[in-house]
Rosetta silent file (secondary structure, phi, psi, omega in degrees, C-alpha in Angstrom):
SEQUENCE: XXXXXXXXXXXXXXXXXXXXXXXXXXXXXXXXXXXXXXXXXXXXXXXXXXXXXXXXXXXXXXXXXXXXXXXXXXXXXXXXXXXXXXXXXXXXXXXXXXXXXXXXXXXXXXXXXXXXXXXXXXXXXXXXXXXXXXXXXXXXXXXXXXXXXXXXXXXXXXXXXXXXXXXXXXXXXXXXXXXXXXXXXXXXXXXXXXXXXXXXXXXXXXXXXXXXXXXXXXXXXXXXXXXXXXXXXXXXXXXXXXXXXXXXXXXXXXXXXXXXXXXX
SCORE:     score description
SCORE:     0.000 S_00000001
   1 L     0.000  123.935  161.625  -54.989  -56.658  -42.421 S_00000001
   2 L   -71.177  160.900  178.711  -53.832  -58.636  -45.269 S_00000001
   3 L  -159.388   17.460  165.674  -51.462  -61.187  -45.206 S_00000001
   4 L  -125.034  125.699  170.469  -51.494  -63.093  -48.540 S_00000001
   5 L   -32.105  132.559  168.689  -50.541  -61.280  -51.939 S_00000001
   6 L   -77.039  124.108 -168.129  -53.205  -59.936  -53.476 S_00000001
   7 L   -98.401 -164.839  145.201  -53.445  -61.442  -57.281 S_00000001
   8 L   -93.950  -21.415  133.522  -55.647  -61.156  -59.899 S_00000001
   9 L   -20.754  -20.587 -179.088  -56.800  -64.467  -59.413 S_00000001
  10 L  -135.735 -116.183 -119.947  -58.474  -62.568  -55.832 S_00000001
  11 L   -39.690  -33.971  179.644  -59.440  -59.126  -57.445 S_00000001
  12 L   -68.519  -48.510 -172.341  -61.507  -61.480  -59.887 S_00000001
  13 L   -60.442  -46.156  133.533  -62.773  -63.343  -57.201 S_00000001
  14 L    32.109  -54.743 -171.869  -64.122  -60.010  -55.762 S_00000001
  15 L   -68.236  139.195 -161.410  -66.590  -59.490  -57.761 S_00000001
  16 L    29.133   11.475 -173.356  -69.853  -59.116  -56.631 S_00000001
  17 L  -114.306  -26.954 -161.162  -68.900  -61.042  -53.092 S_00000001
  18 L  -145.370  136.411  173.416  -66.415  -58.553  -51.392 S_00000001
  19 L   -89.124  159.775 -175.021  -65.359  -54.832  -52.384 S_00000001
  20 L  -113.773  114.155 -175.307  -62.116  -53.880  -53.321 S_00000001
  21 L   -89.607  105.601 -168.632  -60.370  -51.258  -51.524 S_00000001
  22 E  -111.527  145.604  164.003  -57.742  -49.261  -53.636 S_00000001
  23 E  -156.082 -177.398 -165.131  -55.796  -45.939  -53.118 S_00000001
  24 E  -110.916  162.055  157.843  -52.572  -44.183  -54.791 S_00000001
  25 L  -155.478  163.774  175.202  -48.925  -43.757  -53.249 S_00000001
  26 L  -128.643   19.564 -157.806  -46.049  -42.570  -54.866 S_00000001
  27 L   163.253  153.525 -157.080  -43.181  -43.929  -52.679 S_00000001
  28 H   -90.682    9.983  165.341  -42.329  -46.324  -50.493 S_00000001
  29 H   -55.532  -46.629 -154.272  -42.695  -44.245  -47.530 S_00000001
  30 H   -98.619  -41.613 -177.315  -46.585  -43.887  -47.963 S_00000001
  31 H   -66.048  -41.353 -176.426  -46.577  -47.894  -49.515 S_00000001
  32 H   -64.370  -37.800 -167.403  -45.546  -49.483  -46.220 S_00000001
  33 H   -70.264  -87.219  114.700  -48.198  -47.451  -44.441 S_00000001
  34 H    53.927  -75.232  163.836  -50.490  -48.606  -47.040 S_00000001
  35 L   -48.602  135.263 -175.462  -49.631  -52.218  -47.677 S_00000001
  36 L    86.896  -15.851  170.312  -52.011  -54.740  -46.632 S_00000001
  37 L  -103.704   -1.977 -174.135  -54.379  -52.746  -45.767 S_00000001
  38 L  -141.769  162.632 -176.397  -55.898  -52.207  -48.840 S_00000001
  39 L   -82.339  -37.461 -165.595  -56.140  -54.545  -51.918 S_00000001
  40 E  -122.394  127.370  175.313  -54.833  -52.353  -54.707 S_00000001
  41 E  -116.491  119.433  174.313  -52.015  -49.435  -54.424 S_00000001
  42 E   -98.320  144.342  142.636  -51.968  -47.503  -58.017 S_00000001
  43 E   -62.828  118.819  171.611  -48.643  -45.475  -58.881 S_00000001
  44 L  -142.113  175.390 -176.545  -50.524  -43.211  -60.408 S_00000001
  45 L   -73.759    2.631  161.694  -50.098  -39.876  -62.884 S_00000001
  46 L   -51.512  -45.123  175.185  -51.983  -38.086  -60.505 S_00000001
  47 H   -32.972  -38.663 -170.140  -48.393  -37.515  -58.476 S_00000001
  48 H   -67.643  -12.540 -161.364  -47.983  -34.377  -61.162 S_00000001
  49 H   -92.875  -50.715 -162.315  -51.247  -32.717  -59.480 S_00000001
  50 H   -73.528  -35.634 -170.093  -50.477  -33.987  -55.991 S_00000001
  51 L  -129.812  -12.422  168.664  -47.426  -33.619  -55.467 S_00000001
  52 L   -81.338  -20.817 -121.561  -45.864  -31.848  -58.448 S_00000001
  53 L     3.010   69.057 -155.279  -48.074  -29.290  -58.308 S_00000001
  54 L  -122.939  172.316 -164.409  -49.042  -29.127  -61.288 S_00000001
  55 L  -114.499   46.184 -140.057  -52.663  -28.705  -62.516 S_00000001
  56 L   176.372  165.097 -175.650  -53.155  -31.566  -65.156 S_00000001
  57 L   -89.052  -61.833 -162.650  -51.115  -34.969  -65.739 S_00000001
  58 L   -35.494  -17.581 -155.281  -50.011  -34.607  -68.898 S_00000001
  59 L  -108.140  -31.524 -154.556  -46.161  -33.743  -67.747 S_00000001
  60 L   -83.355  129.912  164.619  -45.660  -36.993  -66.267 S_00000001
  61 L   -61.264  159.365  169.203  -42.964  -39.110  -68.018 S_00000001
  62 H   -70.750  -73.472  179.270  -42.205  -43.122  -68.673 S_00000001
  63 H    -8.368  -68.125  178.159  -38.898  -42.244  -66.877 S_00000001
  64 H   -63.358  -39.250 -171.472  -40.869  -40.687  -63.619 S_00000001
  65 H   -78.258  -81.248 -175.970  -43.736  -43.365  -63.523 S_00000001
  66 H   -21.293  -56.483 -170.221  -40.972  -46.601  -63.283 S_00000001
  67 H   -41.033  -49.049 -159.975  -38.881  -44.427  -60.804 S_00000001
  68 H   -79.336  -61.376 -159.518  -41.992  -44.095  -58.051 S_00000001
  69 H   -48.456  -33.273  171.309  -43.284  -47.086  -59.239 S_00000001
  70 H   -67.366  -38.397 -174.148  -39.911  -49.426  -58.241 S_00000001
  71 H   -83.636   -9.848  148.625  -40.098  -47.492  -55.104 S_00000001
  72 H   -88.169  -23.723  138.433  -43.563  -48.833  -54.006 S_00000001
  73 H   -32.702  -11.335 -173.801  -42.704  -52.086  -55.228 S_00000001
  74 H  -101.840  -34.331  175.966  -39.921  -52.371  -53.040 S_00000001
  75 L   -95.614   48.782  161.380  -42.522  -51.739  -49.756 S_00000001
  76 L  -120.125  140.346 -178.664  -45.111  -53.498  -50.775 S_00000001
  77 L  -123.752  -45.105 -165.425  -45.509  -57.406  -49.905 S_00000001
  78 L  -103.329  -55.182 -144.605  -49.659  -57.911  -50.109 S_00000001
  79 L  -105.773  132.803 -164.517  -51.226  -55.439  -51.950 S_00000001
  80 E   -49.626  117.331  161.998  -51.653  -55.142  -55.933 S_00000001
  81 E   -94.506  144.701  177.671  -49.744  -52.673  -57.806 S_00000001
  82 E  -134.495  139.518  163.851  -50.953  -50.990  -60.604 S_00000001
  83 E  -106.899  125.015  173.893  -49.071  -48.302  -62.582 S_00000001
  84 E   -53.311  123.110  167.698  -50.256  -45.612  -64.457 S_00000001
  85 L   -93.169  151.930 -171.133  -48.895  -45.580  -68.388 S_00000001
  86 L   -93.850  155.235  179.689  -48.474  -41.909  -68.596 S_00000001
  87 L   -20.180  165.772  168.843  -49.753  -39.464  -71.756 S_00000001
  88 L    53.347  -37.655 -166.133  -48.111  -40.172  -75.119 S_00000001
  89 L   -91.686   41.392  157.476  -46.601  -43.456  -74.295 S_00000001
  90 L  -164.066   50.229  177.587  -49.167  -45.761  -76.029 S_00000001
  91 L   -79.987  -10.939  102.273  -50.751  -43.706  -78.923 S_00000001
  92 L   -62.152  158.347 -166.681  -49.914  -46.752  -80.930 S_00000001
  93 H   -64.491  -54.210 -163.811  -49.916  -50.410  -80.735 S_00000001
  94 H   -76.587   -4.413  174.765  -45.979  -50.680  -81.263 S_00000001
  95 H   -92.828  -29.006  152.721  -45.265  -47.549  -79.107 S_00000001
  96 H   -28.239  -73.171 -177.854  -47.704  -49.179  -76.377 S_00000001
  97 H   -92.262   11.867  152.803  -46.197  -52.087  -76.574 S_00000001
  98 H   -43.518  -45.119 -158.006  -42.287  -51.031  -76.491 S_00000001
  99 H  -105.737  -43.337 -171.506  -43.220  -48.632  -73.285 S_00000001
 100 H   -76.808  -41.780  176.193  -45.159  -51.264  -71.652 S_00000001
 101 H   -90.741   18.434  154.595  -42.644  -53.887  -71.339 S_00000001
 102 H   -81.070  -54.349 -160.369  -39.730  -51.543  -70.423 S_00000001
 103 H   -49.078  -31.594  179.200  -42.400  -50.636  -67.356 S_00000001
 104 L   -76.542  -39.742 -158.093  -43.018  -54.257  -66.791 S_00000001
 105 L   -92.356  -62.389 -160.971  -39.062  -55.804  -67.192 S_00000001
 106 L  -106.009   35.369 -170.108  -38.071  -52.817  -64.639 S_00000001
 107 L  -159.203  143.074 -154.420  -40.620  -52.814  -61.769 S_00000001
 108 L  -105.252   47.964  120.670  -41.861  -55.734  -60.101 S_00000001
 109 L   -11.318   88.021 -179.452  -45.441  -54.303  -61.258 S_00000001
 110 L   -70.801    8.789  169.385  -48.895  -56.650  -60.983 S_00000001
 111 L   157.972  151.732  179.504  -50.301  -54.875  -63.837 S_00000001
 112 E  -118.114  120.707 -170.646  -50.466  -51.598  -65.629 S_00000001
 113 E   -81.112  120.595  158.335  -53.500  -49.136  -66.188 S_00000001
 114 E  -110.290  159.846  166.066  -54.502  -46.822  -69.651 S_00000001
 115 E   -63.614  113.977  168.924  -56.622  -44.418  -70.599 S_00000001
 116 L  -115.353  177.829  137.986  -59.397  -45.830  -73.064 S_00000001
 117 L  -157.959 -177.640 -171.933  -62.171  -45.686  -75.563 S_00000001
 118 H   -32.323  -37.256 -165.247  -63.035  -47.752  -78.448 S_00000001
 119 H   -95.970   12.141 -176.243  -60.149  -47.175  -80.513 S_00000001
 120 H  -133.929   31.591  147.344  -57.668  -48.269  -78.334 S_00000001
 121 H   -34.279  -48.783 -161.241  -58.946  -52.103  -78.235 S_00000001
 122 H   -89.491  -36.626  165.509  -56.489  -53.210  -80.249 S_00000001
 123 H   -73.042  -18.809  163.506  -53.492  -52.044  -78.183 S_00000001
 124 H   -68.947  -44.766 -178.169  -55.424  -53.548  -74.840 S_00000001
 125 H   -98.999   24.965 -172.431  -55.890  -56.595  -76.516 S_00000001
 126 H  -115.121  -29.127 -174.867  -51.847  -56.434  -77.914 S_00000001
 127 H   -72.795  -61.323 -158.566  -50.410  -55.614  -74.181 S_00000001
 128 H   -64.791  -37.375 -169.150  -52.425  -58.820  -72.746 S_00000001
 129 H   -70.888   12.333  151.324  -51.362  -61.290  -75.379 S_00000001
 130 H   -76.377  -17.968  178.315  -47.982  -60.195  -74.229 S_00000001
 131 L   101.628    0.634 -160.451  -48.349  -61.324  -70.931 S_00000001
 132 L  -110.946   96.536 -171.599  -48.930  -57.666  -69.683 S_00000001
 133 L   -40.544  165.347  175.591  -52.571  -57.282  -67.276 S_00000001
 134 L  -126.317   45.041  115.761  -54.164  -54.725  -68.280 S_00000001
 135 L    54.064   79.131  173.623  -56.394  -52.209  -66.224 S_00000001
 136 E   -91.753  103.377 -175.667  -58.475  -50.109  -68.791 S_00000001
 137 E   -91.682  130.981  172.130  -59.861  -46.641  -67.264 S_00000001
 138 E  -130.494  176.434 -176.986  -62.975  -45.073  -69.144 S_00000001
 139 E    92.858 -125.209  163.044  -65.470  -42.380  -68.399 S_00000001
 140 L  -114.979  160.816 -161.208  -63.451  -39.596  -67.455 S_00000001
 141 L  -139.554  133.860 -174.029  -59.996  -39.611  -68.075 S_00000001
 142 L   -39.460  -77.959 -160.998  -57.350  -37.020  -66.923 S_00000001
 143 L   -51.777   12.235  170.960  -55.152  -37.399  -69.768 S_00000001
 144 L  -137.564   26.979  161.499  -57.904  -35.648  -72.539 S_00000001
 145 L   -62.343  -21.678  166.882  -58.791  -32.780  -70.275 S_00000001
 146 L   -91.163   -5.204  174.861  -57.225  -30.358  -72.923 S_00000001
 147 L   -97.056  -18.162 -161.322  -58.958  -31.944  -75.537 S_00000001
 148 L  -112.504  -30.104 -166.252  -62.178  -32.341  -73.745 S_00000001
 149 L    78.346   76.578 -164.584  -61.397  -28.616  -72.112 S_00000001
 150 L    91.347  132.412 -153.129  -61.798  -29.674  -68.463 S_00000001
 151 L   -55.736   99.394 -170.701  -62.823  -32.623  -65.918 S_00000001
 152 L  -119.444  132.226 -164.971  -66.159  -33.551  -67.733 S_00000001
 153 L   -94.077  135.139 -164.237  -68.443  -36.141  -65.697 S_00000001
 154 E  -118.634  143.698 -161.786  -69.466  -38.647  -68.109 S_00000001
 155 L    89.699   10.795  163.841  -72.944  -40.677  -69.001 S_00000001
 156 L   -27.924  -55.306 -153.080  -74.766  -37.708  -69.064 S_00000001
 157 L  -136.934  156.731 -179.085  -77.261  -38.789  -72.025 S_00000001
 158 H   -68.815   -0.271  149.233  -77.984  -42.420  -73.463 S_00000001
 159 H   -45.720  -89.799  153.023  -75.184  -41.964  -75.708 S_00000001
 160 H    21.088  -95.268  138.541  -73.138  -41.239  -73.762 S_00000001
 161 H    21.860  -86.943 -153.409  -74.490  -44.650  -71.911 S_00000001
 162 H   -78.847  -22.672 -163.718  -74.400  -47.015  -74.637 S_00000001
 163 H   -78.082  -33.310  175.189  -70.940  -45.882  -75.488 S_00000001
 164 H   -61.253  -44.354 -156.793  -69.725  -46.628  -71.924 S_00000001
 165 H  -102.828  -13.771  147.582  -70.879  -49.618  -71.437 S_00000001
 166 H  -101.900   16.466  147.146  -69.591  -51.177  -74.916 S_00000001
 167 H   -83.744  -27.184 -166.731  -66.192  -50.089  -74.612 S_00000001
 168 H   -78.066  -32.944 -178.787  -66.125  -51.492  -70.955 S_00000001
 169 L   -64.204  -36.056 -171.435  -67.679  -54.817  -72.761 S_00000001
 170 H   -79.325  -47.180 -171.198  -64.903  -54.634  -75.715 S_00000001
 171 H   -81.001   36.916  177.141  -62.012  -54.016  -73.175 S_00000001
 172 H  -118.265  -45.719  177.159  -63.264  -57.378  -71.422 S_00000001
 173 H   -72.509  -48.616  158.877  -63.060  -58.702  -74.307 S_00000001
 174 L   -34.159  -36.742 -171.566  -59.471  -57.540  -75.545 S_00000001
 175 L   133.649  -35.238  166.363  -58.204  -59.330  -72.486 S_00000001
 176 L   -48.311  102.497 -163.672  -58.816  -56.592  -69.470 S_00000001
 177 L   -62.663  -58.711 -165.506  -58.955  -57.906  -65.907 S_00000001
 178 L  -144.689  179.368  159.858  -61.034  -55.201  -64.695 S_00000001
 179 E   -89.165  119.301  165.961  -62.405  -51.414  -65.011 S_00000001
 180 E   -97.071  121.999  172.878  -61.701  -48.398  -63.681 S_00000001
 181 E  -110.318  103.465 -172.596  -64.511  -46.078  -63.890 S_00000001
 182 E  -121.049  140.398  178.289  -64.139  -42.533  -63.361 S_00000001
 183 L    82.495   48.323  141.966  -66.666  -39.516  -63.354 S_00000001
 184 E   -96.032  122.126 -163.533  -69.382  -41.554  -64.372 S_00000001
 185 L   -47.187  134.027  179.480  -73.052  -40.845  -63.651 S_00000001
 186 H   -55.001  -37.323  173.358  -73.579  -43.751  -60.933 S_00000001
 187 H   -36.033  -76.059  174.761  -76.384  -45.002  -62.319 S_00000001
 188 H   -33.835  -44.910 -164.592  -74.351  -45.900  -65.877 S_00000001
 189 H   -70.498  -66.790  160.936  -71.391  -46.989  -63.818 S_00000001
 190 H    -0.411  -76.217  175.616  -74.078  -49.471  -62.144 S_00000001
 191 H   -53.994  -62.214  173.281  -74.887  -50.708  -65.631 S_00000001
 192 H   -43.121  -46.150  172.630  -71.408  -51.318  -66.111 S_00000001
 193 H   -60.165  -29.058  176.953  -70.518  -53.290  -63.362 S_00000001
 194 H   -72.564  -19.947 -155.983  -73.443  -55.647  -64.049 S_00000001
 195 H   -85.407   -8.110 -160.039  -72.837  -55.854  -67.689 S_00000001
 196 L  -115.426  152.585  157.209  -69.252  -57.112  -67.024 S_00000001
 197 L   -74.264  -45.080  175.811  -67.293  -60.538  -65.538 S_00000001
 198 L  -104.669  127.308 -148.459  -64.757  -58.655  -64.530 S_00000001
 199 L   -51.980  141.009  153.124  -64.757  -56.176  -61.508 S_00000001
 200 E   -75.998  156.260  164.936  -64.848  -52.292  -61.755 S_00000001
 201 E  -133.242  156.841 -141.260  -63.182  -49.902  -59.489 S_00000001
 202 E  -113.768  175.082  158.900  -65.106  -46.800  -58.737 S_00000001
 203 E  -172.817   79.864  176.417  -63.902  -42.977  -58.597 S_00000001
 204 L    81.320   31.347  166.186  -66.229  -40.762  -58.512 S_00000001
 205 L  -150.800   52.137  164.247  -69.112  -43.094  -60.188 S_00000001
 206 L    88.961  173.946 -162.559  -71.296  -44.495  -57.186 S_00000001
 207 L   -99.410  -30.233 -151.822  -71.197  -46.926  -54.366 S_00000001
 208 L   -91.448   13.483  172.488  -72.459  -49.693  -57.075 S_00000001
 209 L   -89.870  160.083 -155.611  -68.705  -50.357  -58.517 S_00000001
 210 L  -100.029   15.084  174.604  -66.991  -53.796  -57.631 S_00000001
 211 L   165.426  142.386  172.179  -64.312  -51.386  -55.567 S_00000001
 212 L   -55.822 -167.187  143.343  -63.076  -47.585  -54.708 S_00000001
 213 L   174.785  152.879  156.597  -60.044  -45.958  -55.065 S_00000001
 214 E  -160.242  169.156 -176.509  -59.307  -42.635  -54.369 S_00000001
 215 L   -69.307  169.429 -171.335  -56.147  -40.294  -54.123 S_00000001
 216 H   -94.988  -10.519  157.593  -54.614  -40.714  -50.773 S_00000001
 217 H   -61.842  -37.919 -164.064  -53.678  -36.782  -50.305 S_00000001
 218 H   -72.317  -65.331 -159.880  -57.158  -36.323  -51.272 S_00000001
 219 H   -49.173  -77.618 -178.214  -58.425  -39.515  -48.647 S_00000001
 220 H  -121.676   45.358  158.254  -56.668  -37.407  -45.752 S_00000001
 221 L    91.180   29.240  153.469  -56.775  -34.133  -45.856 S_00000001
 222 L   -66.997  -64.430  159.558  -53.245  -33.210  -47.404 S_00000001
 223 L   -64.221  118.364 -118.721  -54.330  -31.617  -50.147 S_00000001
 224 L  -166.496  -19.482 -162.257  -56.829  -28.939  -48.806 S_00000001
 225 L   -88.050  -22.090  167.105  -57.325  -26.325  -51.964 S_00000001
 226 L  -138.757  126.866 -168.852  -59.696  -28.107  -53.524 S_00000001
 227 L  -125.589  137.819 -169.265  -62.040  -30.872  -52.494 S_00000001
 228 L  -104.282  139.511  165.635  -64.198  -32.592  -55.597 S_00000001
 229 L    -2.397  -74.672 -159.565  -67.689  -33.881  -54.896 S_00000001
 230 L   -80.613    4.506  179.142  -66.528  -37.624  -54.353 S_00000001
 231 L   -74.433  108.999  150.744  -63.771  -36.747  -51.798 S_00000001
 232 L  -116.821  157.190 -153.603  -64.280  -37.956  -48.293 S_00000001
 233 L  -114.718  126.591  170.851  -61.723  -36.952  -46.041 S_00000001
 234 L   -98.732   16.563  123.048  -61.077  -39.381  -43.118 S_00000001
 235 L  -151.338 -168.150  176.985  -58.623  -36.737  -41.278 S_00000001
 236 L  -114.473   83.695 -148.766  -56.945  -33.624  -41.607 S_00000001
 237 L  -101.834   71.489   93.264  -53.910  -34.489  -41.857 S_00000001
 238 L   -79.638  -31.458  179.039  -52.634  -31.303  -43.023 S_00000001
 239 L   -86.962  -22.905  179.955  -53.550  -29.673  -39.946 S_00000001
 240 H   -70.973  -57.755 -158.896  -52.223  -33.031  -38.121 S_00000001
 241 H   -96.039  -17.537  176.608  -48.720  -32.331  -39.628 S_00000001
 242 H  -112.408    7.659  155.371  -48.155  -28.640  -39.340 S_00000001
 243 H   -81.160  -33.288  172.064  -49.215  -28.433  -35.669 S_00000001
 244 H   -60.728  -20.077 -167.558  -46.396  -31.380  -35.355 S_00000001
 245 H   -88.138  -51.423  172.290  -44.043  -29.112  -37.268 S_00000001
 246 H   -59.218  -10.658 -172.585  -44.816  -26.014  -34.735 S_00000001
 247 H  -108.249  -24.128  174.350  -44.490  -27.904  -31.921 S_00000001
 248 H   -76.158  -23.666  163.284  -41.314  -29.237  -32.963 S_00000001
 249 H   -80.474  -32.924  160.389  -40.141  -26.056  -33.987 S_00000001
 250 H   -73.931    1.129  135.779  -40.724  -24.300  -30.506 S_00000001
 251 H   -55.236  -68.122  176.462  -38.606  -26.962  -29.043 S_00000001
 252 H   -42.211   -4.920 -173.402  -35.897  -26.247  -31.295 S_00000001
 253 H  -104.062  -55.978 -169.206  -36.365  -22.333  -30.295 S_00000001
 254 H   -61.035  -35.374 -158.811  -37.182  -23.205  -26.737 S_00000001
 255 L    82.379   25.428 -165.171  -34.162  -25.207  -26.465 S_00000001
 256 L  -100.641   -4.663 -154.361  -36.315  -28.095  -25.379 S_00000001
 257 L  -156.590  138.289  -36.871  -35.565  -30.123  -27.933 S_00000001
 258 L   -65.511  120.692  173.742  -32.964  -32.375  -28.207 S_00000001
 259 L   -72.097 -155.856  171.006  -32.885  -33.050  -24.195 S_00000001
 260 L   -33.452  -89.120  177.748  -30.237  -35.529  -22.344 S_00000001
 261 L   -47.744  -25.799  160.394  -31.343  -38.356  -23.488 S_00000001
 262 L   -84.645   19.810 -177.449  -31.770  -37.513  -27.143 S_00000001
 263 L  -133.983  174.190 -169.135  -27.867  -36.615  -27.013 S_00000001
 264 L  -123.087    0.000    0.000  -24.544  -38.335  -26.990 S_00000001
């Protein structure tokens, strides 16, 4: 259990001595469970898959991301928030940085994560000289799945490779406290973490990243219709919650439910 805010000043420290354990919430229901127990909580644009059902990201709003995001900020005490900026709201430096400091000014936010590659240096290194951490996720990234046409595992070929591991070097340079790296052959992801000062977090690119993350529907067995390679499920918590719902519903039938003592 933690029991000092987690900073960036200790995710940096991190690096190569201790891994860093991250997962998503979307509320502050799921953040209290959550805080402290882990280093990193992302808000993240996954909520349209997980819980929107929807089957892509791309839907998720500035509007929607603040909303969730104030409400795991308000249960959180220890552990590092990071917020997803959602599609469209940084395709430019000045629309980047407009939409990043409304997210920052209305959510007690430790830092906010985008989708990169090379060309989006210059808005990574335009957030930070603003005062705004920065996060940069490469490899593969949700938000170009209609453009790529589907969840393409990345680092395939030594392009591929070389390309990963100098954008993760350039957004280190720009000003990015760390890496997220997702869908990336582990091996590559490897290379990354060594190549860099500042720690990766893994998803679905190897045990050799400077920390996990994964979603937390995914993590325990809420989400059930699909399970991708890198999921491991520590319970079944779907099956956990609808035998509690059946048993509470045959009280309510049986009349077993609420007895004496639950009444006034």
């Amino acid at each position: 259990m933690i029991n000092k805010k987690i900073t960036l000043n200790t995710l940096r420290a991190k690096k190569g001595k201790e891994k860093i354990v991250a997962i998503t919430a979307y509320d502050a229901l799921m953040a209290n469970i959550f805080d402290g127990e882990v280093d990193v909580i992302l808000v993240g644009d996954s909520l349209k898959m997980s819980f929107g059902g929807e089957n892509e990201t791309l839907r998720a709003s500035l509007d929607e991301m603040i909303y969730h995001t104030k409400a795991v900020c308000k249960a959180t005490k220890y552990s590092f928030v990071l917020g997803d900026m959602p599609f469209g709201t940084y395709a430019t430096q000045k629309m980047a940085l407009k939409n990043a400091l409304r997210y920052y000014k209305e959510c007690n936010v430790d830092a906010l994560k985008i989708e990169v590659d090379s060309n989006k240096v210059s808005i990574v290194k335009a957030l930070c000289a603003e005062g705004i951490a920065v996060m940069a996720h490469i490899g593969l990234k949700p938000q170009f799945m209609r453009f790529e046409g589907g969840f393409k595992v990345k680092g395939k070929n030594p392009t591929e490779e070389q390309e990963l591991i100098e954008s993760a070097l350039a957004m280190q340079e720009a000003g990015a406290f760390g890496i997220l790296c997702e869908g990336i052959k582990a091996h590559v992801a490897q290379k990354i973490t060594q190549s860099l000062k500042i720690p990766t977090i893994g998803i679905g690119a190897g045990v050799h990243c400077d920390g996990q993350i994964l979603v937390w529907s995914d993590a325990f067995g809420f989400f059930d219709s699909f399970q991708p390679k890198f999921v491991r499920r520590y319970c079944d918590g779907k099956s956990l919650l609808q035998n509690a719902v059946r048993s509470y519903a045959h009280d309510v039938k049986n009349a077993a439910f609420p007895n004496d003592d639950e009444s006034y």
